[in-house]
Backbone as a printed PyTorch tensor [residue, N CA C, xyz], in Angstrom:
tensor([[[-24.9150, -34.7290,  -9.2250],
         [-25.9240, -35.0640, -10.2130],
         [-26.5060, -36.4280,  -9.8730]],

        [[-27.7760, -36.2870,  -9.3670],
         [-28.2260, -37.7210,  -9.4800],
         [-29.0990, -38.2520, -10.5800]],

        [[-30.0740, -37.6100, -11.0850],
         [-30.2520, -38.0810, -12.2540],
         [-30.3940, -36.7120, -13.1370]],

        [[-30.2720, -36.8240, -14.1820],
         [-29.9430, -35.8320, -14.9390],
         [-30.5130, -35.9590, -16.5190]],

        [[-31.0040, -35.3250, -17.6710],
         [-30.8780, -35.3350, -19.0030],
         [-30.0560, -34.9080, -19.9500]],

        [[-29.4980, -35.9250, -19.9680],
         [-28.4200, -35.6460, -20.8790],
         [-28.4810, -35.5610, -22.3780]],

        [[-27.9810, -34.2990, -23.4450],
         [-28.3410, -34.5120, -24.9350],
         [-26.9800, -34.3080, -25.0360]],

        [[-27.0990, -35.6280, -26.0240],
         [-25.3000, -35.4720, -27.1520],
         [-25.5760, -35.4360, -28.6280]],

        [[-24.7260, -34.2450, -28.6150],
         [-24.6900, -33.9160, -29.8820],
         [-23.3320, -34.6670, -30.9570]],

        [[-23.6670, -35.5230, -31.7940],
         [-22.3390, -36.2220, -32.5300],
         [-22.5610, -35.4650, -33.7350]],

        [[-21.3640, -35.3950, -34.2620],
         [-20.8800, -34.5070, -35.8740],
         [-19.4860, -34.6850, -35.7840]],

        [[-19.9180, -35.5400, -37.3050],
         [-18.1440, -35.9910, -37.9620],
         [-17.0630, -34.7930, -38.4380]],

        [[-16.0600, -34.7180, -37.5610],
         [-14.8200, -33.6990, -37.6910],
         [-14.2670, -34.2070, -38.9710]],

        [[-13.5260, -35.5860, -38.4190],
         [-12.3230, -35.9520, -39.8520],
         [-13.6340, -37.1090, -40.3210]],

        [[-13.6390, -37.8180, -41.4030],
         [-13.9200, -38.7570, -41.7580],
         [-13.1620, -40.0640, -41.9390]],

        [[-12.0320, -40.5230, -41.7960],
         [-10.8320, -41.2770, -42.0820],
         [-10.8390, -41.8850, -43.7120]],

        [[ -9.9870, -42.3660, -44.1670],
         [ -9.5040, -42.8480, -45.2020],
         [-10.5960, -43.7870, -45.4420]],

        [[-10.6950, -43.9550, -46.6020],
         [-11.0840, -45.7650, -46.8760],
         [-10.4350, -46.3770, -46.6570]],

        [[ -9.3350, -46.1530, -46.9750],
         [ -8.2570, -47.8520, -46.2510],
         [ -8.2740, -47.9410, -45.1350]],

        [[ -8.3800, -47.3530, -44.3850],
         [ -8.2430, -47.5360, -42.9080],
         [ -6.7650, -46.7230, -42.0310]],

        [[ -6.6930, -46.2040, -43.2330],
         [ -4.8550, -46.0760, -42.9670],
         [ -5.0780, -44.4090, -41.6430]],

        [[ -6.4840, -43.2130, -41.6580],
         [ -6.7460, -42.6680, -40.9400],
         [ -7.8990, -42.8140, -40.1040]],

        [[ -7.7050, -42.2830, -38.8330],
         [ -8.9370, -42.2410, -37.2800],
         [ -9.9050, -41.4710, -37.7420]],

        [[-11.3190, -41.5680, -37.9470],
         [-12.3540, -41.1550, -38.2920],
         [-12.4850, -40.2500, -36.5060]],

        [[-12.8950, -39.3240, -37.0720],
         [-13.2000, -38.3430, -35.4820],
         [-14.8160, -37.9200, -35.8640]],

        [[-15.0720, -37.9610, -34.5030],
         [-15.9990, -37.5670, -34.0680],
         [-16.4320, -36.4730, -32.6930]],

        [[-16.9260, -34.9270, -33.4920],
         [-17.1060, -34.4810, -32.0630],
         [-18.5030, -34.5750, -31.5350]],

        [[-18.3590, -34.6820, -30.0590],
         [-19.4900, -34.1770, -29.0800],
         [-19.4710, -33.7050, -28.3190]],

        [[-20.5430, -32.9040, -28.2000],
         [-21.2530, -32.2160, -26.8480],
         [-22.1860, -32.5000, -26.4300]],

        [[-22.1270, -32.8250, -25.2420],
         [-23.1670, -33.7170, -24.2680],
         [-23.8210, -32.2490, -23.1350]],

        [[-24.5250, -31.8840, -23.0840],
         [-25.5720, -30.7930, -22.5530],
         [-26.2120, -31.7240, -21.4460]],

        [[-26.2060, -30.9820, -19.9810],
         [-27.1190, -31.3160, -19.2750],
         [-26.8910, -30.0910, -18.1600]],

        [[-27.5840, -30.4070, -17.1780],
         [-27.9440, -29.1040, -16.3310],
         [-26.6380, -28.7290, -15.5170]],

        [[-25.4090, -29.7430, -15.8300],
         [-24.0040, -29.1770, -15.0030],
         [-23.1920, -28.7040, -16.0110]],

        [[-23.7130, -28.1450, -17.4100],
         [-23.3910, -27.6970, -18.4730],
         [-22.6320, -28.0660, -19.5310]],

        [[-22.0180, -27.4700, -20.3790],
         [-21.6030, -28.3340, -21.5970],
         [-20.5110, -28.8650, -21.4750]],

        [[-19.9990, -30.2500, -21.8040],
         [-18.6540, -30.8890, -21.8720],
         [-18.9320, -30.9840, -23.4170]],

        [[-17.4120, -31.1070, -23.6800],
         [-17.0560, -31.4410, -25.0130],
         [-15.9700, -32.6810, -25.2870]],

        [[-16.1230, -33.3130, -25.8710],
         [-15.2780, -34.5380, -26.2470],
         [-15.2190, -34.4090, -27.5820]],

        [[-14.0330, -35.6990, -28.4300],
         [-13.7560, -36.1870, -29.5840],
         [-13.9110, -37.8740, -29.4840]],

        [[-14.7410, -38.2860, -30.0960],
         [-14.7670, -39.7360, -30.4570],
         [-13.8740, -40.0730, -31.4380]],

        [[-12.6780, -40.6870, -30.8900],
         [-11.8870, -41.3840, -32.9050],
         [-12.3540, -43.0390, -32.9620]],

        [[-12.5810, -43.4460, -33.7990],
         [-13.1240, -44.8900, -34.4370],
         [-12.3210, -44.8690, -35.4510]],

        [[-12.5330, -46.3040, -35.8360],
         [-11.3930, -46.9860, -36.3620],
         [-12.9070, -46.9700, -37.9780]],

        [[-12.0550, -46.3160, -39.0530],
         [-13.2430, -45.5930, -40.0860],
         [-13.3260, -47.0520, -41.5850]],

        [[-12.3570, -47.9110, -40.9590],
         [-13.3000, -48.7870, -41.8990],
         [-13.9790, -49.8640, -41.3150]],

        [[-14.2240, -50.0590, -40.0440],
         [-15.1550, -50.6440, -39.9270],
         [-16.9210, -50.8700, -40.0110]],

        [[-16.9950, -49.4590, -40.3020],
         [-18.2840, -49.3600, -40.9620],
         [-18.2160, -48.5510, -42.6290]],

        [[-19.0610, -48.7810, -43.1290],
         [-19.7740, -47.7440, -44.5470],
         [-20.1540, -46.3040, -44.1270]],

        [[-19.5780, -45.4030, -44.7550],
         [-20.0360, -43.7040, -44.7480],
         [-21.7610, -43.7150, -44.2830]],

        [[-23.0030, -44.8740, -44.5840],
         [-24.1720, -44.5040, -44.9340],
         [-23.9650, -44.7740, -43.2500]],

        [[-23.4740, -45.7770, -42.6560],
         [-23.5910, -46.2920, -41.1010],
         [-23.1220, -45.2750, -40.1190]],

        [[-22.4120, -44.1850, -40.9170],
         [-22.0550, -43.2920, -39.4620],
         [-23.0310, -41.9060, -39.4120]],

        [[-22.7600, -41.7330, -38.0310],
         [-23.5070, -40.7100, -37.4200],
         [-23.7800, -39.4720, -38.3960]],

        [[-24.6470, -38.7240, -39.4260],
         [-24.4790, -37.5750, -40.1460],
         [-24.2770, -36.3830, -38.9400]],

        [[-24.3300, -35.5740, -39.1100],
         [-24.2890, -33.9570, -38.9440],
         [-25.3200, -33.6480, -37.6440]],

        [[-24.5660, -33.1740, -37.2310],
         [-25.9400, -33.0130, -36.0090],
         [-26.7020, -34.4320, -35.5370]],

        [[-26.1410, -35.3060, -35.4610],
         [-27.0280, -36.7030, -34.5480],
         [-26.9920, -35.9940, -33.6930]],

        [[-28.0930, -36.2290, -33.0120],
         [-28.8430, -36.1560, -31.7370],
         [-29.1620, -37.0780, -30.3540]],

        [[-28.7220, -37.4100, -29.6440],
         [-29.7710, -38.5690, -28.7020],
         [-29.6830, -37.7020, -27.4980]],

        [[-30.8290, -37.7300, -26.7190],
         [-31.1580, -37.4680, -25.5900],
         [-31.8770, -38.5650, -24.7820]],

        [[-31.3950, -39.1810, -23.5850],
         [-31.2510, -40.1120, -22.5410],
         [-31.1780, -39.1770, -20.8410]],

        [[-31.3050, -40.3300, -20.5220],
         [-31.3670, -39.6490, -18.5720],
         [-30.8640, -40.8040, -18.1690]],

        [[-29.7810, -39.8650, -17.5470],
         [-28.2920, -40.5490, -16.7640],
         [-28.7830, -40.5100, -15.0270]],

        [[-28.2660, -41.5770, -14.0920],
         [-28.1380, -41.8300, -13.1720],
         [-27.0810, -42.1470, -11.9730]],

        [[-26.5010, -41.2850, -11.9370],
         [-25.5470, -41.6280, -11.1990],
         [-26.0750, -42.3620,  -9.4510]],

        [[-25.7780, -43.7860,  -9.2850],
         [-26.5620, -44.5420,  -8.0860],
         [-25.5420, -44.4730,  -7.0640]],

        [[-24.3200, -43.7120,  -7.2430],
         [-23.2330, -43.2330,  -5.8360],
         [-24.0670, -42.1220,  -5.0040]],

        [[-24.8430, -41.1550,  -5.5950],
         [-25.8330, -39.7690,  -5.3300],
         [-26.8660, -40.1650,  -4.1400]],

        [[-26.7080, -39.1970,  -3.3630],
         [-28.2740, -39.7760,  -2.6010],
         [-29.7280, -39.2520,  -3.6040]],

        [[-30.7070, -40.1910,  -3.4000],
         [-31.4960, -39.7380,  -3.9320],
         [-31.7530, -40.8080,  -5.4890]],

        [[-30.2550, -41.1610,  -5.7300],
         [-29.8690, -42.1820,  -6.8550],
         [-30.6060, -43.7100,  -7.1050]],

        [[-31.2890, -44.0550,  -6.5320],
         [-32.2170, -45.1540,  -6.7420],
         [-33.6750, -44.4290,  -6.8890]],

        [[-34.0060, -43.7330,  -6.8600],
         [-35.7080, -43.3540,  -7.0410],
         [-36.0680, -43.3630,  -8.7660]],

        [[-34.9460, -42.8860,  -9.1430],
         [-35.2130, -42.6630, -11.2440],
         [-34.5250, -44.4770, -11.7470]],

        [[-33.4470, -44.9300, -11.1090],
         [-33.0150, -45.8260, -11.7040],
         [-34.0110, -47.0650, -12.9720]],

        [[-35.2730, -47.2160, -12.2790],
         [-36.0570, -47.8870, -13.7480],
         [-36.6080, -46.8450, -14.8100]],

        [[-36.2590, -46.1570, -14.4520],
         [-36.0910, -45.0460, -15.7720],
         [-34.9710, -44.6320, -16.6080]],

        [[-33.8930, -45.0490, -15.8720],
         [-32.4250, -44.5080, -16.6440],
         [-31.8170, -45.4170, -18.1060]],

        [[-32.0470, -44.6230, -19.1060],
         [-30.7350, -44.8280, -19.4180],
         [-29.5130, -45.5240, -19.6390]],

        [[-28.9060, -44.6500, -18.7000],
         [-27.2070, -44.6250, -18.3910],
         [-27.5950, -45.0450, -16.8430]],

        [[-26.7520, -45.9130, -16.3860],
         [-26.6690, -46.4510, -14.9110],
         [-25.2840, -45.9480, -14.3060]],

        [[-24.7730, -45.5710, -13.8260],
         [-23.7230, -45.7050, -13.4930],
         [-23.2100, -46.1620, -11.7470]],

        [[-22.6920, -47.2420, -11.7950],
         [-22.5280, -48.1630, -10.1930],
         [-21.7460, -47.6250,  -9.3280]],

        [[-20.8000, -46.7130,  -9.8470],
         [-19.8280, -46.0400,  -8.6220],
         [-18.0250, -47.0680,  -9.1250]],

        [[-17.4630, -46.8500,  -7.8300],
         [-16.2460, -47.3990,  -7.9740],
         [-16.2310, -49.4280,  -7.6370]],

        [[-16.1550, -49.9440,  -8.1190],
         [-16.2060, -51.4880,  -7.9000],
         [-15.1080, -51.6880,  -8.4790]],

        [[-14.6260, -53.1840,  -7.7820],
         [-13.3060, -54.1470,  -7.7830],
         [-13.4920, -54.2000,  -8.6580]],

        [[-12.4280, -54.2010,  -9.7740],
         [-11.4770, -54.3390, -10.9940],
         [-12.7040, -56.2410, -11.1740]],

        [[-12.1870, -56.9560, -10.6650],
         [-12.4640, -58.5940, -10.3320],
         [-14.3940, -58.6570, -10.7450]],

        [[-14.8430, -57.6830,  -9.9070],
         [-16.2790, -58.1100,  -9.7920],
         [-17.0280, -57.0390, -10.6480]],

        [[-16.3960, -56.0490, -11.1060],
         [-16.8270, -54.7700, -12.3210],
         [-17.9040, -55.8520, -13.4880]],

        [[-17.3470, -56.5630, -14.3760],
         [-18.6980, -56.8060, -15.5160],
         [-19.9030, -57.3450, -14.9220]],

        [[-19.0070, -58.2690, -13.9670],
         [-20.5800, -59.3720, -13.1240],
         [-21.5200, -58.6430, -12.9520]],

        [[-21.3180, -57.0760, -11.9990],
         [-22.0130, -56.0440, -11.1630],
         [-22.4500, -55.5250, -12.4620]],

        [[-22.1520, -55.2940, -13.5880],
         [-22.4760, -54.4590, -14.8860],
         [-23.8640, -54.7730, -15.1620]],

        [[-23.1020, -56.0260, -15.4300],
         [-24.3640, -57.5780, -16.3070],
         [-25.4420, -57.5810, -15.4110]],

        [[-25.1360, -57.6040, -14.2300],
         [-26.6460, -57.7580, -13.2460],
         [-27.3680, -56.4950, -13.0130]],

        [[-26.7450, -55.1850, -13.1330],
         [-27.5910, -54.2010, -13.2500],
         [-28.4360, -54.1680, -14.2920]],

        [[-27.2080, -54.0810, -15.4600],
         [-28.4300, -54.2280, -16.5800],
         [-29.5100, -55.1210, -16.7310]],

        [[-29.1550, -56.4530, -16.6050],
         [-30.2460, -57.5760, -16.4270],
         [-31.2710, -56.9610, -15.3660]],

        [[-31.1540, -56.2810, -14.3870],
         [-32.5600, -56.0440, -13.2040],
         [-32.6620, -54.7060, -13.3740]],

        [[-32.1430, -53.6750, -14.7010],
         [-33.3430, -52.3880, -15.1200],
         [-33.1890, -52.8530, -17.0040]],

        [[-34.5820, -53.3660, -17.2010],
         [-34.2490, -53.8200, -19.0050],
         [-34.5340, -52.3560, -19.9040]],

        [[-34.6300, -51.4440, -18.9770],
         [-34.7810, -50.0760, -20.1510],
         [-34.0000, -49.4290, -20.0170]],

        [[-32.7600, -49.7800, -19.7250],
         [-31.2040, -49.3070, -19.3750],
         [-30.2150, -49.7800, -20.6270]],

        [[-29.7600, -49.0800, -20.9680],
         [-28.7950, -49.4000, -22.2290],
         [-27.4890, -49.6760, -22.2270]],

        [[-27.1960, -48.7530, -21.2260],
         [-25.1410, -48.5840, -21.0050],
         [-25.4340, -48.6300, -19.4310]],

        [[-24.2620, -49.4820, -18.9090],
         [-24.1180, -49.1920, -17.4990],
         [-22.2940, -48.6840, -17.1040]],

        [[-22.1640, -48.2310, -16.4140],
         [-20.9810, -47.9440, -16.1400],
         [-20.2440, -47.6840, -14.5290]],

        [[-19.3590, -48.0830, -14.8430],
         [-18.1400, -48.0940, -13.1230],
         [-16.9510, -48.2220, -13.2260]],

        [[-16.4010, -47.2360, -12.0280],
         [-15.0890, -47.0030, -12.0450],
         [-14.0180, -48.2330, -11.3850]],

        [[-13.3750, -48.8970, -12.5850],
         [-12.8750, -50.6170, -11.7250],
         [-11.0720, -50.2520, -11.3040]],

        [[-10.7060, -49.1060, -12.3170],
         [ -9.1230, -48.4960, -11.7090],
         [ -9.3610, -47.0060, -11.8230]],

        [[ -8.8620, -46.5030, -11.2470],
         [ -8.3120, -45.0390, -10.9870],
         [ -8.0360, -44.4350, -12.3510]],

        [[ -9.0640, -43.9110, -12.6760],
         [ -8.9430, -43.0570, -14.0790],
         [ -9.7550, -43.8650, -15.0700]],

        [[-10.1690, -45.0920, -14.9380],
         [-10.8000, -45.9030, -15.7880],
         [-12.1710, -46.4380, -15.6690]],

        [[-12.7610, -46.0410, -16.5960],
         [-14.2830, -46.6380, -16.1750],
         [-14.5380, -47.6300, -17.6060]],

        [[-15.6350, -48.7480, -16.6580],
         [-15.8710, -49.8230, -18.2470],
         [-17.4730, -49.4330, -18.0780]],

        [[-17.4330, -49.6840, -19.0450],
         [-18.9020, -49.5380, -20.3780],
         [-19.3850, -50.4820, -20.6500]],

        [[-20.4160, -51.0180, -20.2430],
         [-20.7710, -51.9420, -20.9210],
         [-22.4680, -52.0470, -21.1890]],

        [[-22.6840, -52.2670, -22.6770],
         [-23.5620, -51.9490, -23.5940],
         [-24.7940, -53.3600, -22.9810]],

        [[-26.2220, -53.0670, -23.6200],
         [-26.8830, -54.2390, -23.2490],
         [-26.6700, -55.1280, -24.2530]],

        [[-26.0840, -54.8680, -25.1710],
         [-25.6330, -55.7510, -26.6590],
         [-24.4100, -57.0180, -26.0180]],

        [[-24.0600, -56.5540, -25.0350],
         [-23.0880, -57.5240, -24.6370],
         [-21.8560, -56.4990, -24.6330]],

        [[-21.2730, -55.4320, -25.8480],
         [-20.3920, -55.1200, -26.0950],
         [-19.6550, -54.2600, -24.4210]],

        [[-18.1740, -54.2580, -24.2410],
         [-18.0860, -53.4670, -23.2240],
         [-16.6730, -52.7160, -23.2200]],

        [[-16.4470, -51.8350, -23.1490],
         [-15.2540, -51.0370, -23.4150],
         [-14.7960, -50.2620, -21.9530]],

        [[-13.0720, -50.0260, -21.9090],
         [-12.9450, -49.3340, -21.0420],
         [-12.6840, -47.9140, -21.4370]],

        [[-12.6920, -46.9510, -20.7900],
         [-12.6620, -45.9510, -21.2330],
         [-11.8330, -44.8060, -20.4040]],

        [[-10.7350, -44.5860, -20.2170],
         [ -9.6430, -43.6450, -19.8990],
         [ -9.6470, -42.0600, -20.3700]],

        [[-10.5820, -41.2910, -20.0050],
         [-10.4270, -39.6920, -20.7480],
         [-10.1890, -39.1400, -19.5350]],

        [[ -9.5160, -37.7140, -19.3950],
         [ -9.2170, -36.8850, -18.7660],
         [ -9.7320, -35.3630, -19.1990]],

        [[-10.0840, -34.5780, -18.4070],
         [-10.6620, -33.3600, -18.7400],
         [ -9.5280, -32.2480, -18.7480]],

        [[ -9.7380, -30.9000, -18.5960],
         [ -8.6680, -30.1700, -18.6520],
         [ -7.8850, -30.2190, -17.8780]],

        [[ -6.3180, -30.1130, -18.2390],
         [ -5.2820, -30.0580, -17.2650],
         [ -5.5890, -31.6290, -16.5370]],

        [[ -5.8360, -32.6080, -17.2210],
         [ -5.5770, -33.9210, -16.4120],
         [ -6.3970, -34.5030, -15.8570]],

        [[ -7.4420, -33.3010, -15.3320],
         [ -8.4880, -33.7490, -14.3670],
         [ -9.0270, -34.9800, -14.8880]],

        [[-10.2340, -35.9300, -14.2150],
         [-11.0000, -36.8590, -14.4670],
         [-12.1920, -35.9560, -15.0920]],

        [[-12.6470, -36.9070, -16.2700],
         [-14.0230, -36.7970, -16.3520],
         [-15.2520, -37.5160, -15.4950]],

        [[-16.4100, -36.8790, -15.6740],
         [-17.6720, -37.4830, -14.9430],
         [-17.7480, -38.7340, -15.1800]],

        [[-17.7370, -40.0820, -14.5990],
         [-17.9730, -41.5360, -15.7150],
         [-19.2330, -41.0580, -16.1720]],

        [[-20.6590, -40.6550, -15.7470],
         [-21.9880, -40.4320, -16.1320],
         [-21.5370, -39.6620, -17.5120]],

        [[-20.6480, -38.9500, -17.3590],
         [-20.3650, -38.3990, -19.0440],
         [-19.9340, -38.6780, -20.1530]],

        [[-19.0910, -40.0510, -19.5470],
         [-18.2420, -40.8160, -20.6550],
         [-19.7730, -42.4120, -20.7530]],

        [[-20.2070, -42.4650, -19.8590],
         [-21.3860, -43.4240, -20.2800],
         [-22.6230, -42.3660, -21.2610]],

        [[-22.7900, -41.3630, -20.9400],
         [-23.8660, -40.5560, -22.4410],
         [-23.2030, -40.4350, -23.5090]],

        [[-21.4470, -40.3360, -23.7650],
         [-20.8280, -40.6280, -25.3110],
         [-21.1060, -42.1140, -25.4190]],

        [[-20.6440, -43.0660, -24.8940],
         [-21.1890, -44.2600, -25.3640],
         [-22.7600, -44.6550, -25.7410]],

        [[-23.6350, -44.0640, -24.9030],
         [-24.9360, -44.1460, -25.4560],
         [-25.6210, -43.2580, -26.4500]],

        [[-24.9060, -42.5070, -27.0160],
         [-25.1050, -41.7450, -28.1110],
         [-24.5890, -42.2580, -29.4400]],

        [[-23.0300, -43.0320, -29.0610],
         [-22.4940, -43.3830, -30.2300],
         [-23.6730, -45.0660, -30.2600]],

        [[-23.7200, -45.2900, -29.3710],
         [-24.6790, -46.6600, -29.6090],
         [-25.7830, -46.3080, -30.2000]],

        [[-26.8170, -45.1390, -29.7510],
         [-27.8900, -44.6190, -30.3000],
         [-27.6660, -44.6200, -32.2120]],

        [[-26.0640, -44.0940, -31.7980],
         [-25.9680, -43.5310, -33.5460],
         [-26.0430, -45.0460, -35.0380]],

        [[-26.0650, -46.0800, -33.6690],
         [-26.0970, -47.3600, -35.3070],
         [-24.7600, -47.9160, -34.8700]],

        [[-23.7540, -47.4400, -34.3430],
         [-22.1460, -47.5100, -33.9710],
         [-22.2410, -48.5820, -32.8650]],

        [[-20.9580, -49.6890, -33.2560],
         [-20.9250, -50.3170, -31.8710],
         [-19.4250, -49.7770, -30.6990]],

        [[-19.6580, -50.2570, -29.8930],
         [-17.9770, -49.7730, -29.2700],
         [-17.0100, -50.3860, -29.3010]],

        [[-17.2740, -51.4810, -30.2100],
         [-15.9460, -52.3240, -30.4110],
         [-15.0530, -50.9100, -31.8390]],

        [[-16.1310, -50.2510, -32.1600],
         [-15.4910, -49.5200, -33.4240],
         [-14.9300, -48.3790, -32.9670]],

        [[-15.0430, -48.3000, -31.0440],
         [-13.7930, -46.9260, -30.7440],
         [-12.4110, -47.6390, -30.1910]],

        [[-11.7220, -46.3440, -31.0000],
         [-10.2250, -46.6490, -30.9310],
         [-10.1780, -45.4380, -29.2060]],

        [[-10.4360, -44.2870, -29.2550],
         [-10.3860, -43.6680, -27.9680],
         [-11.2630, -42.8130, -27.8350]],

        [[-11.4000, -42.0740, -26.5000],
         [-12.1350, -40.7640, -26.2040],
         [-11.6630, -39.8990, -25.5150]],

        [[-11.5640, -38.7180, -26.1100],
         [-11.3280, -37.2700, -25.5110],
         [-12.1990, -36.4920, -25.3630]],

        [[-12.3780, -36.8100, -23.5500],
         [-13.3800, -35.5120, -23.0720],
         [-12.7130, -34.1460, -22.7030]],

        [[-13.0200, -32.8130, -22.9730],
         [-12.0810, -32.0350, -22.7380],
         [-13.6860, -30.9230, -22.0050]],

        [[-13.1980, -30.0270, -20.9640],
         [-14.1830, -28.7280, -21.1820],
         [-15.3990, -28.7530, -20.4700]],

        [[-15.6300, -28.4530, -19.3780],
         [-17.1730, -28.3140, -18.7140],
         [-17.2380, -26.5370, -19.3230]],

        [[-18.1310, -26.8060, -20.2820],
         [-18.5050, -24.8420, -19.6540],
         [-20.0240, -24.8840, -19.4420]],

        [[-20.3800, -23.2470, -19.2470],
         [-22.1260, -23.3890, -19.1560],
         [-22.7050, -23.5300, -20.3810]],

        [[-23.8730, -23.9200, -20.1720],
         [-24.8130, -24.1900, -21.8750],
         [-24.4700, -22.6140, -22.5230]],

        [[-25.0050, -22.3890, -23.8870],
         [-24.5690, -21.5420, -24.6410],
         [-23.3560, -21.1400, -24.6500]],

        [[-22.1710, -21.5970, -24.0090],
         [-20.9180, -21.0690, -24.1110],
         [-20.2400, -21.1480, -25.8170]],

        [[-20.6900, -22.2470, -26.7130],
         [-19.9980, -22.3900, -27.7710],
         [-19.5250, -23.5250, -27.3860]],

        [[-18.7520, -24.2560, -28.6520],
         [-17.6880, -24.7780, -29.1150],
         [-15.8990, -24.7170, -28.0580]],

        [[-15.5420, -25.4850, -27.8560],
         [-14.2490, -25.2210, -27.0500],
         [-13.2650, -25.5050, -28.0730]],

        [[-12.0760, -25.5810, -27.7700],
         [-11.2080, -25.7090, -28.8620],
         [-10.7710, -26.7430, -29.1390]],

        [[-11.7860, -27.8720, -28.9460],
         [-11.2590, -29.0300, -29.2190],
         [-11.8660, -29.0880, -31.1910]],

        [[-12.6200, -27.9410, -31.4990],
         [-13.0250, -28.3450, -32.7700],
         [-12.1090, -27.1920, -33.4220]],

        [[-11.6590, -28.2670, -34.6090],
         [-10.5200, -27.7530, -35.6110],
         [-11.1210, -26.0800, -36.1970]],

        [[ -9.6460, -25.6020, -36.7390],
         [-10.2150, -24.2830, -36.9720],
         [-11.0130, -24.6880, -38.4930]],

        [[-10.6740, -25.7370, -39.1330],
         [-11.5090, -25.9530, -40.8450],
         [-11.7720, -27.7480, -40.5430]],

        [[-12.8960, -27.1960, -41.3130],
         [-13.4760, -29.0630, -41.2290],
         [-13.8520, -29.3380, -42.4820]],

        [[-13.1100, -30.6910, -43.0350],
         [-12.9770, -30.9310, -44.1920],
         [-14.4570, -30.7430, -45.1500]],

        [[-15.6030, -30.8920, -44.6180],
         [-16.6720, -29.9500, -45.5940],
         [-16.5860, -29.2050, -46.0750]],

        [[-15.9640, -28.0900, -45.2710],
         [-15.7140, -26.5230, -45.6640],
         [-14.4510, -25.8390, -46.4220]],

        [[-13.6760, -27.1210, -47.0510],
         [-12.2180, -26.4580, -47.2980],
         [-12.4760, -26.5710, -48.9300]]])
């Protein structure tokens, strides 16, 4: 995938407590032409007000770049999502900060700084690492775990307010729902 359109779909599973005492979840599905992944966003649910989170069906659609791809610099002042490839643990935010600073219509940039771990980092300053695994262990796409962050950013949400992310599931578009969504969701009970 070198550049790609990506749509994520966010809709609140659990809502968490007011006290804080439960993980507010969030699912998504992120759609693009290598087909549907599915994840769970959990956030930490009192750091924002019920009116501040994502309703039912949020939406954002963005165009991701993966710049490891040949072909990967021709869309880059158009992207999005940036994503730098694998960089030293040491020189990962510097390389972040300066991408973003030299494309300003870029929102999230992202790179892999350890083995299984990619950091995030927002043009807000904010920057998170992010550890998900797909089925049976595998790695996820980083370009996939940078469109949940730019969706939950889209949504009003910052990323200091995720506690983790579970990407689970490539299938093809129209496949449905995978089983990462509960069999009852507290709307419906």
């Amino acid at each position: 995938m070198t550049a790609a359109l990506h749509t994520v779909r966010l809709a609140p599973v659990r809502p968490g407590a007011r006290d804080g005492s439960a993980t507010a979840l969030f699912e998504a599905r992120v759609t693009s032409t290598a087909g549907v992944r599915h994840g769970l966003l959990a956030a930490d649910p009192a750091a924002t007000t019920a009116a501040e989170r994502p309703g039912p069906g949020f939406v954002d659609e963005h165009l991701v770049l993966d710049l490891t791809e040949p072909g990967g610099l021709r869309w880059r002042r158009h992207a999005d999502v940036l994503h730098l490839g694998p960089v030293p643990a040491a020189d990962a935010h510097a390389r972040l900060a300066g991408l973003l600073s030299a494309h300003p219509g870029c929102a999230v940039a992202t790179a892999e700084h350890r083995p299984g771990a990619v950091l995030v980092l927002a043009r807000t300053g904010e920057r998170l690492v992010l550890r998900a695994s797909g089925p049976g262990g595998g790695p996820v796409p980083p370009p996939a775990l940078g469109s949940l962050a730019h969706a939950w950013l889209a949504a009003g949400r910052t990323l200091d307010e995720l506690d983790r992310v579970s990407a689970a599931g490539c299938r093809t578009p129209g496949s449905g729902w995978n089983r990462l969504t509960p069999p009852v969701r507290p709307d419906r009970e």
